[in-house]
MINU-573033 format. One record per residue: residue in one letter; x, y, z of N, C-alpha, C in turn. Coordinates in pm, whole numbers, padded with zeros to 5 digits, always signed. Example, Ala and Ser with C-alpha at 12.3 -4.5 7.8 and 13.67 -1.06 7.14 Angstrom:
% residues 2
A+01319-00569+00780+01230-00450+00780+01320-00330+00780S+01285-00225+00708+01367-00106+00714+01290+00003+00787
***
This chain:
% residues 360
X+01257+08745+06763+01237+08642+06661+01292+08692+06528X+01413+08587+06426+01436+08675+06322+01269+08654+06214X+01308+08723+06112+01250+08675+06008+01276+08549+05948X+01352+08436+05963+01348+08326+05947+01246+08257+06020X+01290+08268+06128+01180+08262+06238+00977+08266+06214X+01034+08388+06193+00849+08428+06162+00769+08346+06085X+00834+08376+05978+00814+08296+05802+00809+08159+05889X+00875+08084+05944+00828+07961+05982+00713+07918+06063X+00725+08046+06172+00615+07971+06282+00477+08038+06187X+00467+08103+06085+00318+08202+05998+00309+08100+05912X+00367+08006+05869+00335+07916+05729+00232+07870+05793X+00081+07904+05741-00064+07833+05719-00044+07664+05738X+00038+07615+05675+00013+07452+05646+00103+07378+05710X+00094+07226+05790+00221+07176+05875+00347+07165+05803X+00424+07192+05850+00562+07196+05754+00662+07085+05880X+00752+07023+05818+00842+06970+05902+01009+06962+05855X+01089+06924+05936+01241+06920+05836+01264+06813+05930X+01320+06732+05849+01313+06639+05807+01496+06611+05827X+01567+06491+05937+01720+06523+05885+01721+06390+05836X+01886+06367+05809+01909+06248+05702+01910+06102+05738X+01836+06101+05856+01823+06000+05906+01662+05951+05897X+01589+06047+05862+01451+06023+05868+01390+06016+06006X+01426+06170+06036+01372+06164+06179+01346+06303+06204X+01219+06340+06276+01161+06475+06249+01287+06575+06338X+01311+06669+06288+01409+06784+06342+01358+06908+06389X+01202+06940+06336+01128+07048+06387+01040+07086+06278X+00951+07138+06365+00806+07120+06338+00713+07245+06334X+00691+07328+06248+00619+07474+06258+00488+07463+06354X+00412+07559+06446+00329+07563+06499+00195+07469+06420X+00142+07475+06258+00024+07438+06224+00095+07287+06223X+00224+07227+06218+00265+07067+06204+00210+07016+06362X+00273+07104+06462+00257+07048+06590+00108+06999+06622X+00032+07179+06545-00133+07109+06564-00193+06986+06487X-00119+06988+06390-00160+06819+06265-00088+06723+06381X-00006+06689+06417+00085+06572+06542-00035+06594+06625X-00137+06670+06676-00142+06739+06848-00049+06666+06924X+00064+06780+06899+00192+06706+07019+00260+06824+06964X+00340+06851+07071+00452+06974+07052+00578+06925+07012X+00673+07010+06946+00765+06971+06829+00884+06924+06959X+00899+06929+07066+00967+06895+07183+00976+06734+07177X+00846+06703+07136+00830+06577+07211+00828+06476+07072X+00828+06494+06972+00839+06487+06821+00997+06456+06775X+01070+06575+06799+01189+06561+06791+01292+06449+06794X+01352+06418+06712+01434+06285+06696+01377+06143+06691X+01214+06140+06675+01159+06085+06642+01128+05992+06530X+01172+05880+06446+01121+05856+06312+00993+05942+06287X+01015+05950+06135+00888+06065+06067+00789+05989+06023X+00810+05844+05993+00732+05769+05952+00640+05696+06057X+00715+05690+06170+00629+05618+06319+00511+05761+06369X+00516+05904+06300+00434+06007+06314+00318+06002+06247X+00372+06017+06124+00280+06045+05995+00304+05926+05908X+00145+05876+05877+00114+05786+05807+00089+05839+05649X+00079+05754+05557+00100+05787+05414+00056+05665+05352X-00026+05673+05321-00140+05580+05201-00065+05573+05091X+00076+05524+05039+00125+05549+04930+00204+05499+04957X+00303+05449+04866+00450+05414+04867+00584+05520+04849X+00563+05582+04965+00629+05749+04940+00793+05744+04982X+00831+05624+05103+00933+05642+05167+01048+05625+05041X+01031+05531+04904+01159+05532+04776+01104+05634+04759X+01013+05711+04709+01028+05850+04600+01093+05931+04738X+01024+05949+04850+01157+06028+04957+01292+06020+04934X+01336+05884+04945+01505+05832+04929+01560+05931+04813X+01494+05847+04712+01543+05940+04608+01532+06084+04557X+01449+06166+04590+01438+06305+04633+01558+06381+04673X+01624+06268+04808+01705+06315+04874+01803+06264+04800X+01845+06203+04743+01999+06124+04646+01994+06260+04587X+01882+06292+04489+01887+06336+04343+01886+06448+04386X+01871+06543+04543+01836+06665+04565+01774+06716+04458X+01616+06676+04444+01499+06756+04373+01377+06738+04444X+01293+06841+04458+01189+06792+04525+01088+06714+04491X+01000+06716+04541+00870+06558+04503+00736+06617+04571X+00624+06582+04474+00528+06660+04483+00452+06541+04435X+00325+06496+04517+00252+06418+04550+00115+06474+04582X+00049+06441+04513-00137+06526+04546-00189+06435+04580X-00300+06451+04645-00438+06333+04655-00376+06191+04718X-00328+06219+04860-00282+06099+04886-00327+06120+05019X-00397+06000+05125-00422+06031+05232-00304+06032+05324X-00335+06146+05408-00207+06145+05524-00294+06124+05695X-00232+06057+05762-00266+06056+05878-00182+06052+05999X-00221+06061+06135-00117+06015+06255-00201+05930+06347X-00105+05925+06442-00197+05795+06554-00310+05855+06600X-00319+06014+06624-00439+06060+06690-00538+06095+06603X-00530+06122+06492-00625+06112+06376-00636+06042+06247X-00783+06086+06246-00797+05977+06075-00749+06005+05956X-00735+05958+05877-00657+06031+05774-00736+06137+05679X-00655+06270+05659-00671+06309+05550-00639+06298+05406X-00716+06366+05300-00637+06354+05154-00587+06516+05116X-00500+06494+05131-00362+06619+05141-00269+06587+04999X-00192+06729+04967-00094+06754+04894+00004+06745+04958X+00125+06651+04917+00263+06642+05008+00351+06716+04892X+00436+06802+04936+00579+06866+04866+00634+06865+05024X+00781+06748+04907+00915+06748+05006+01036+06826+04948X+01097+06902+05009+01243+06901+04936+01363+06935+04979X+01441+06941+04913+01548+06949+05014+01615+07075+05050X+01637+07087+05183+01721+07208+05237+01839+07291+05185X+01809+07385+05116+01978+07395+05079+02110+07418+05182X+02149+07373+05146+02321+07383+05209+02279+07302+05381X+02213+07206+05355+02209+07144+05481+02184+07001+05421X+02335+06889+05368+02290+06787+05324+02211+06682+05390X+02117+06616+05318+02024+06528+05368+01930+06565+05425X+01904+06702+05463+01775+06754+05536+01649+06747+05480X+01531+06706+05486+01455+06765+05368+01317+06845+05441X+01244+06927+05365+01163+07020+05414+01003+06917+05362X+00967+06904+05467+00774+06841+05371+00679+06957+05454X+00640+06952+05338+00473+07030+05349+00353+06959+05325X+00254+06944+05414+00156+06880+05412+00026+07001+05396X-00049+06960+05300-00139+07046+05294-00292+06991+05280X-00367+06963+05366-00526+06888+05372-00563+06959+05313X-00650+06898+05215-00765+06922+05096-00857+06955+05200X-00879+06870+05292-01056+06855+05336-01093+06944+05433X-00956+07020+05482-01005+07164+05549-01057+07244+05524X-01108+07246+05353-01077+07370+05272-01248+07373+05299X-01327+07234+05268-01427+07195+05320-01463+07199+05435X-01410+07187+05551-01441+07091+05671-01402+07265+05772X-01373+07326+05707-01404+07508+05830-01456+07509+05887X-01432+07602+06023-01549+07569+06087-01619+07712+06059X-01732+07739+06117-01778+07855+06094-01718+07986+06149X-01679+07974+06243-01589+08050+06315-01477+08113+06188X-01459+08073+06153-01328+08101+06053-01390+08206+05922X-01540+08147+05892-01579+08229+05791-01642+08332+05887X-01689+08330+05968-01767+08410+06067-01653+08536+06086X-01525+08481+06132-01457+08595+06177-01372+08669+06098X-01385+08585+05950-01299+08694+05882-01384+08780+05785X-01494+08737+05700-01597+08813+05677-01647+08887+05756X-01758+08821+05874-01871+08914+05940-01737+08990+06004X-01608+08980+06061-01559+09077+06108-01517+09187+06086X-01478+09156+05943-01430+09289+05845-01528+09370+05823X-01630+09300+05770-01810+09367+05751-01847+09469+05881X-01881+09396+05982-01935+09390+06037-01903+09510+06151X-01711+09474+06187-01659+09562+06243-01666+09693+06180X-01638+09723+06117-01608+09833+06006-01795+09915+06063X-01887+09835+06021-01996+09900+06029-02053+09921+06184X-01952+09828+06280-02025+09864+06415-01978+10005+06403X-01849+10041+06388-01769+10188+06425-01864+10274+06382X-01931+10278+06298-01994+10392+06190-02163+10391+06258X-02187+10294+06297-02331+10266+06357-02399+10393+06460X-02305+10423+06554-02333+10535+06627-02308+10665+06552X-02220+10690+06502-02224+10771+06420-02305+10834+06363X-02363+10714+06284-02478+10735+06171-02564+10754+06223X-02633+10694+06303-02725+10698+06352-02831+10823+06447X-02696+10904+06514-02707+11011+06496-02737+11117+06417X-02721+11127+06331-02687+11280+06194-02857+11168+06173X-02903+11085+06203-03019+10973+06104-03150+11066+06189X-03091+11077+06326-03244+11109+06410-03253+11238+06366X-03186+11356+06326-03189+11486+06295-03240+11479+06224X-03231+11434+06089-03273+11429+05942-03410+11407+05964X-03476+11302+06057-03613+11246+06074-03674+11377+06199X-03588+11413+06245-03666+11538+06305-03726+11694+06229X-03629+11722+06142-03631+11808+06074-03730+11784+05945X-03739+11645+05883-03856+11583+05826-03953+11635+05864X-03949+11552+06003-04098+11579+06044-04117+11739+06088X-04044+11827+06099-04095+11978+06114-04111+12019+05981X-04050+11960+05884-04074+12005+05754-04258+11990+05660X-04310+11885+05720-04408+11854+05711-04528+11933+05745X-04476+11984+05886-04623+12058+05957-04623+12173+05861X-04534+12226+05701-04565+12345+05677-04567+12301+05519X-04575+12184+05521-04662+12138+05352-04756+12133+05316X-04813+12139+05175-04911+12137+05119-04894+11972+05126X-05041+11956+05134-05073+11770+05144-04989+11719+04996X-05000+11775+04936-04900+11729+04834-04748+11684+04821X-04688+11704+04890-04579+11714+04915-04531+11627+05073X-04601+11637+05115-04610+11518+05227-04540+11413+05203X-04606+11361+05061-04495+11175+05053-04354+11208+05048X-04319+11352+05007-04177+11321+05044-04126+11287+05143X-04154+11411+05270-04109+11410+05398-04143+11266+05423X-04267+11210+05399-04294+11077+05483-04194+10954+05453X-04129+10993+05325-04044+10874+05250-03899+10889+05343X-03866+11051+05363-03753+11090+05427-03722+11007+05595X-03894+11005+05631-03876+10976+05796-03882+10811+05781X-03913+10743+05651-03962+10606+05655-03854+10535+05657X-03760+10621+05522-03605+10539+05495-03519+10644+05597X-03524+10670+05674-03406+10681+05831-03447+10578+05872X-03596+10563+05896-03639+10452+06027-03587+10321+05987X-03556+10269+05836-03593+10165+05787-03437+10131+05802X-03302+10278+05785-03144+10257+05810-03133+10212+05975X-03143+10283+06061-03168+10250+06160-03170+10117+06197X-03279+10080+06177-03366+09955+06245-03213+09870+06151X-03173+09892+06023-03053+09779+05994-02975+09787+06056X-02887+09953+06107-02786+09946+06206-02769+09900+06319X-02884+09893+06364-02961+09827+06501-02926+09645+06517X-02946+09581+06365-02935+09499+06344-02786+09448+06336X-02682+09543+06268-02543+09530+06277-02451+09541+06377X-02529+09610+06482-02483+09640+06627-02519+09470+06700X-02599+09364+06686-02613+09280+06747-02483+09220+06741X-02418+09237+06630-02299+09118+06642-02180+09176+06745X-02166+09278+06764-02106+09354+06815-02143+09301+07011X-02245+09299+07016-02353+09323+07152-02359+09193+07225X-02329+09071+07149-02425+08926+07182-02287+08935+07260X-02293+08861+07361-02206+08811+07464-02199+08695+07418X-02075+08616+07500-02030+08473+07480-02113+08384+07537X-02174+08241+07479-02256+08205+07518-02237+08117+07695X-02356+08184+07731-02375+08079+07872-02383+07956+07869X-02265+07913+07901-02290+07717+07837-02378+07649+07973X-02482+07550+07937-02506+07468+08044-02582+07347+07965X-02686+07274+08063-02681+07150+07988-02845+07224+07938X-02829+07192+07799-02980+07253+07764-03060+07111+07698X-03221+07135+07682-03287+07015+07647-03331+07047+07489X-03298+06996+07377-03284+07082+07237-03418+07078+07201X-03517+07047+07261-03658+07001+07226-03736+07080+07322X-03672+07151+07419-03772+07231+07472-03739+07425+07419X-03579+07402+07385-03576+07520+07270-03679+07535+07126X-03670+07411+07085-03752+07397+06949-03906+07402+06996X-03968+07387+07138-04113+07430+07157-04155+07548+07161X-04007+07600+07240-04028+07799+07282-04060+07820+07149X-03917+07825+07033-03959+07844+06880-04100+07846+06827X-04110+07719+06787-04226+07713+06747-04329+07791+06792X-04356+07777+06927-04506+07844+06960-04501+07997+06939X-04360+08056+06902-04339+08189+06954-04375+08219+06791X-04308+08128+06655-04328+08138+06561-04499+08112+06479X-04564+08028+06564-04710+08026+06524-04792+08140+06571X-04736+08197+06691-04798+08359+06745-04807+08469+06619X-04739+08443+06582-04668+08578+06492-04630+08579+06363X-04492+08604+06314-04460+08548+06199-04502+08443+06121X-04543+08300+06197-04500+08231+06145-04685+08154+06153X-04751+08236+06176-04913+08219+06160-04970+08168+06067X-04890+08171+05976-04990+08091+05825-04924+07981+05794X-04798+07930+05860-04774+07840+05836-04784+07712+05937X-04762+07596+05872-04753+07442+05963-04657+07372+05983X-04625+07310+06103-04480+07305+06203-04499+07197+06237X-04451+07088+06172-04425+06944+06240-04309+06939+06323X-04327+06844+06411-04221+06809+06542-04209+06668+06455X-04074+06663+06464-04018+06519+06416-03903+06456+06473X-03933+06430+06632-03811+06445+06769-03760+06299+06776X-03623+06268+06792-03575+06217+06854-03599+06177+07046X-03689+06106+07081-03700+06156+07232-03588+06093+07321X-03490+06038+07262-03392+05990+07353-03267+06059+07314X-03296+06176+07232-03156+06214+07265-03137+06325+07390X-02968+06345+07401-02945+06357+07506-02947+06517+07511X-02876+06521+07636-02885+06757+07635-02763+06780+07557X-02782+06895+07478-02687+06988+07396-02618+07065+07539X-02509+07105+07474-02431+07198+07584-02431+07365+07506X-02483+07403+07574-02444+07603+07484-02609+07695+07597X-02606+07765+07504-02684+07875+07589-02839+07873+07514X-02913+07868+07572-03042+07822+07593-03148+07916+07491X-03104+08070+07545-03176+08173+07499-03125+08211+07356X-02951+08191+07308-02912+08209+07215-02946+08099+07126X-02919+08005+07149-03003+07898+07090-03160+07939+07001X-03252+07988+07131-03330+08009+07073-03372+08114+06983X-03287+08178+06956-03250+08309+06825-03235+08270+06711X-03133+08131+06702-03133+08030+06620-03179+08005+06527X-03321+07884+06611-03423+07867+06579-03503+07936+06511X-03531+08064+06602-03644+08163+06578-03631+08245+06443X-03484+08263+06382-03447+08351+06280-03456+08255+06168X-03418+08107+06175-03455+07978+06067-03630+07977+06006X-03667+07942+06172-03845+07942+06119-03894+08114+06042X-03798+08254+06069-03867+08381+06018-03834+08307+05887X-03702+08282+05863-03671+08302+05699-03741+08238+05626X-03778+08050+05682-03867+08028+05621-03993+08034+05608X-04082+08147+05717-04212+08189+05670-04201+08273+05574X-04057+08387+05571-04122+08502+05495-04080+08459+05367X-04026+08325+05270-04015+08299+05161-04123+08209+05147X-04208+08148+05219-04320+08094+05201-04436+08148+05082X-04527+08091+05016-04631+08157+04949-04725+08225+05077X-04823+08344+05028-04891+08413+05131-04999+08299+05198X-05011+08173+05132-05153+08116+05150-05059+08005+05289X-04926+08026+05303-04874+07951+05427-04766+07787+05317X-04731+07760+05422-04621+07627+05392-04605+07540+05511X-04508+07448+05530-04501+07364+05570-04341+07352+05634X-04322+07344+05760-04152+07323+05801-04194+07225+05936X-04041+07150+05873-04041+07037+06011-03919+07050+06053X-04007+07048+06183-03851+07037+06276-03827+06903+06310X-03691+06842+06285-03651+06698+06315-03475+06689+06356X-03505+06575+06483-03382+06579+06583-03339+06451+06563X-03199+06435+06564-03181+06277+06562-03000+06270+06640X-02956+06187+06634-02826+06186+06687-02742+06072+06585X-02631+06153+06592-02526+06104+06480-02398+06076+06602X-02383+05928+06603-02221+05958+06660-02133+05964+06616X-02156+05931+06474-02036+05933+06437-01980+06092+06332X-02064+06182+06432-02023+06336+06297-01949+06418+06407X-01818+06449+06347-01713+06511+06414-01659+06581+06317X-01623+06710+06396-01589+06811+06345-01454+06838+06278X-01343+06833+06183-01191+06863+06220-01187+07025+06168X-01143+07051+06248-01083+07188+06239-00953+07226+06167X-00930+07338+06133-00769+07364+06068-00629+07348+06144X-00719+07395+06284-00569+07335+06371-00511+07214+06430X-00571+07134+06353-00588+06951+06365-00685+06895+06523X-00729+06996+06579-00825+06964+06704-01001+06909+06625X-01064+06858+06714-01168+06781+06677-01285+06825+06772X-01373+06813+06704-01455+06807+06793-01619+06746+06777X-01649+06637+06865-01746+06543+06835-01887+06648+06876X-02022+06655+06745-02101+06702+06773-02203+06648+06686X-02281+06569+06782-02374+06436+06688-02469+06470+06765X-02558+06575+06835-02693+06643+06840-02724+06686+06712X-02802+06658+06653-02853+06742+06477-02989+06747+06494X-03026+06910+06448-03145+06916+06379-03129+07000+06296X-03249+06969+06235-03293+07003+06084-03408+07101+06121X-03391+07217+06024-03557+07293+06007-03541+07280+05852X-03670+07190+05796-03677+07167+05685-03822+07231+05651X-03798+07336+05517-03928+07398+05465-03958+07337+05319X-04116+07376+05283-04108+07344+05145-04116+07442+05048X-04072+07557+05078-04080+07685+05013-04016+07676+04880X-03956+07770+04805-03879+07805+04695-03753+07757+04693X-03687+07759+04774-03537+07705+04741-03468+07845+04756X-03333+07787+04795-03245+07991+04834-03215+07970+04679X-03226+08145+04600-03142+08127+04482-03029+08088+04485X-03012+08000+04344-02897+07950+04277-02738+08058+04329X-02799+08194+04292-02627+08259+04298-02584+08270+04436X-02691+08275+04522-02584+08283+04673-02630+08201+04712X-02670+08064+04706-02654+07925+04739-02526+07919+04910X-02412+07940+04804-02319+07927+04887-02227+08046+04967X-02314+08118+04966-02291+08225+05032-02378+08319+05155X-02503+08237+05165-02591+08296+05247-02544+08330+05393X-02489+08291+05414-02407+08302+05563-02321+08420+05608X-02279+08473+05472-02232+08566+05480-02298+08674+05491X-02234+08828+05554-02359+08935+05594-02370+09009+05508X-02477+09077+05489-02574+09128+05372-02581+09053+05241X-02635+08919+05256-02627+08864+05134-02748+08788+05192X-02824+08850+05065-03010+08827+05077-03084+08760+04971X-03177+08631+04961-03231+08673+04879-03380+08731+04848X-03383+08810+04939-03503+08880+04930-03499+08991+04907X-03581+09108+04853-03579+09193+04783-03574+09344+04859X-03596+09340+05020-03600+09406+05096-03511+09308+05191X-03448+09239+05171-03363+09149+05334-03232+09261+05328X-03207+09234+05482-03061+09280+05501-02947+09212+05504X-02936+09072+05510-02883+08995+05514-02783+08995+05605X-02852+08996+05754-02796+08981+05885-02832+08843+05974X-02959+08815+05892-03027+08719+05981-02948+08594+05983X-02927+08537+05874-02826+08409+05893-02667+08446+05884X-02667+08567+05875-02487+08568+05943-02502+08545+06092X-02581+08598+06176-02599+08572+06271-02629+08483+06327X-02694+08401+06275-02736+08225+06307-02547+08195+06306X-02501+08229+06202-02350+08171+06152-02261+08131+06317X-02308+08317+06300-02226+08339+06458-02271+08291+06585X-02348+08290+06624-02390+08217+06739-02356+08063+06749X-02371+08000+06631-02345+07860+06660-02228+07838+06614X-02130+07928+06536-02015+07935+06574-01930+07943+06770X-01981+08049+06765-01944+08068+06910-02007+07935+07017X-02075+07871+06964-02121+07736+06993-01999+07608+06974X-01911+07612+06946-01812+07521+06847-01934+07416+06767X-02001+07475+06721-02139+07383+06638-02093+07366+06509X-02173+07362+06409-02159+07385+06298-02284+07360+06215X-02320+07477+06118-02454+07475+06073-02421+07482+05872X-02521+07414+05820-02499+07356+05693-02680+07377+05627X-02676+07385+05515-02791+07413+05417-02784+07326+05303X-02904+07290+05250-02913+07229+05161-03005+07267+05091X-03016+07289+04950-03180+07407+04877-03198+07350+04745X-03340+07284+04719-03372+07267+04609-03540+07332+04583X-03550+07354+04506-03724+07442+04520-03796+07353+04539X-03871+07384+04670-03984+07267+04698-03908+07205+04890X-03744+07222+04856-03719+07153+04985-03622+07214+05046X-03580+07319+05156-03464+07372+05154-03401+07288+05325X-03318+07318+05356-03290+07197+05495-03146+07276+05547X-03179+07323+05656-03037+07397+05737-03068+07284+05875X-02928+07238+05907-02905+07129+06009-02770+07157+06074X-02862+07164+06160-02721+07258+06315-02696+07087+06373X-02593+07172+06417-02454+06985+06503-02423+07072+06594X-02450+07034+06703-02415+07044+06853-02339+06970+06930X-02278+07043+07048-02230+06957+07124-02309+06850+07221X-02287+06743+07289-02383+06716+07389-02269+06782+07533X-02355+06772+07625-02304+06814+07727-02142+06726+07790X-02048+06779+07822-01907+06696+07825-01920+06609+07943X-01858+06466+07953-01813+06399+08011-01794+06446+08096X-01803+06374+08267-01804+06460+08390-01858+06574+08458X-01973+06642+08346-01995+06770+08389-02131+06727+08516X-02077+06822+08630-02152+06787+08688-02313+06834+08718X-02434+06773+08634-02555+06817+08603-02622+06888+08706X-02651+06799+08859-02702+06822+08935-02666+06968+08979X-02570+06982+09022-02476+07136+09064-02513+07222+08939X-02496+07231+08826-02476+07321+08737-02625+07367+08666X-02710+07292+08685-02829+07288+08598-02914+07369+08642
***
């Protein structure tokens, strides 16, 4: 492949060229995924019977191409037959030394929004995350010595001197138990998809969360009973759950709070992705608390790993929610005001044709 080459099929955004007839000539890999259609079948095609344009663009095109200058157009929706439209930045221009050709770049605004988690999942928690699996064994090692030698250090102190050693064996145990925690992302396998019932995950939850953690607080069920089965893995699922209801007991006041769980079905919430693929996921629930609200500064960042707002958190717990229902093709969203905070996972339902009886 030359470097002409490369540079074309690596450009991030659909690009097309365009010849002087107004008919697509070829199409970079992210254009083919905006078409979903390969640049084969595209080819010699009118550009306008492809891609739709909310605007009166085809004279400022013409003339673009007369005047050889390019044309730059923001905030205009673009669409094709297989999807709805976006509101994208168009720059066209023209080819040099190839008359009448022209080059357009289409660039969607609403991707910038519309990510899926996967995307923040794998380029953050991976960099993070990877980096710290490598070092995890490592560390962790030279960690148990230090807490051994602690503790022999101890049997020959004056009681005075004790809180040190004890601080020494407390903060290994306390690194540990985080590395332990950084090793999960590393560890979780790909999920076991089958047809799951999202209301008998949210019972395991709950009851597992009123055992324990989640003892001082009160757990309304607020179910949808006709919706249908989610498709993904049952037990990961319920990690989910279970790490939503910790966070919101342990920001709760000590005297307990209040979270509801509520299911409903959306058909019409679909996913678009960056590579112009879709994907319909109108299972939703909500775990809604009435606690404090996530602070203001990482609002929009909680998802990301080690980003806490608690004063002792590690900030693994909802990167990990991230990831799992990433690896779900899901998508999970927050909303926080003090008094009401609301994270609402979108699922798949189980696909067309799958066969229940056999698989279940």
């Amino acid at each position: 492949m030359s470097m002409d080459q490369a540079i074309w099929a690596s450009l991030p955004v659909p690009a097309f060229v365009i010849d002087a007839r107004d008919r697509i000539e070829d199409a970079n890999s992210a254009g083919e995924g905006f078409l979903n259609a390969s640049v084969k079948s595209v080819a010699g095609v009118p550009v306008w019977d492809q891609i739709a344009i909310d605007a009166p663009i085809e004279e400022a095109f013409d003339r673009a191409r007369s005047n050889g200058t390019p044309l730059f157009v923001n905030d205009i929706d673009v669409g094709t037959g297989s999807r709805a439209p976006l509101q994208c930045a168009l720059q066209i221009a023209p080819v040099q030394g190839q008359p009448g050709k022209m080059l357009m770049l289409i660039s969607p605004r609403e991707l910038a929004g519309r990510m899926t988690q996967s995307h923040t999942v794998k380029s953050a928690a991976q960099s993070a995350i990877g980096m710290a699996e490598m070092l995890a064994h490592e560390i962790k090692n030279p960690l148990a010595g230090i807490t051994g030698a602690a503790q022999l250090l101890s049997m020959n102190l004056a009681p005075e001197d004790l809180e040190l050693t004890d601080l020494i064996v407390a903060e290994s145990r306390r690194i540990v138990k985080l590395l332990e925690q950084v090793e999960q992302f590393g560890n979780l396998s790909p999920p076991d998809f089958r047809p799951v019932n999202i209301h008998d995950v949210l019972d395991r939850a709950r009851r597992s969360a009123l055992l324990g953690f989640g003892a001082q607080m009160k757990i309304i069920e607020d179910y949808d009973p006709s919706l249908p089965l989610a498709f993904g893995d049952p037990d990961q699922l319920l990690q989910v759950v279970l790490n939503l209801l910790r966070n919101a007991s342990e920001v709760a006041e000590p005297s307990g709070g209040t979270i509801r769980l509520r299911s409903y079905f959306e058909h019409s919430f679909r996913l678009r992705r960056s590579d112009g693929t879709g994907q319909s996921l109108p299972l939703q629930v909500e775990i809604i608390d009435d606690g404090p609200g996530l602070p203001e500064d990482i609002r929009n960042d909680v998802f990301d790993p080690f980003v806490s707002g608690r004063e002792n958190g590690t900030g693994l717990g909802l990167a990990l929610v991230s990831k799992i229902v990433s690896d779900h093709n899901g998508w999970i969203t927050v909303t926080s005001v003090p008094g009401r905070t609301v994270f609402r996972l979108s699922l798949p339902r189980v696909p067309r044709g799958y066969d229940l009886e056999e698989k279940t």
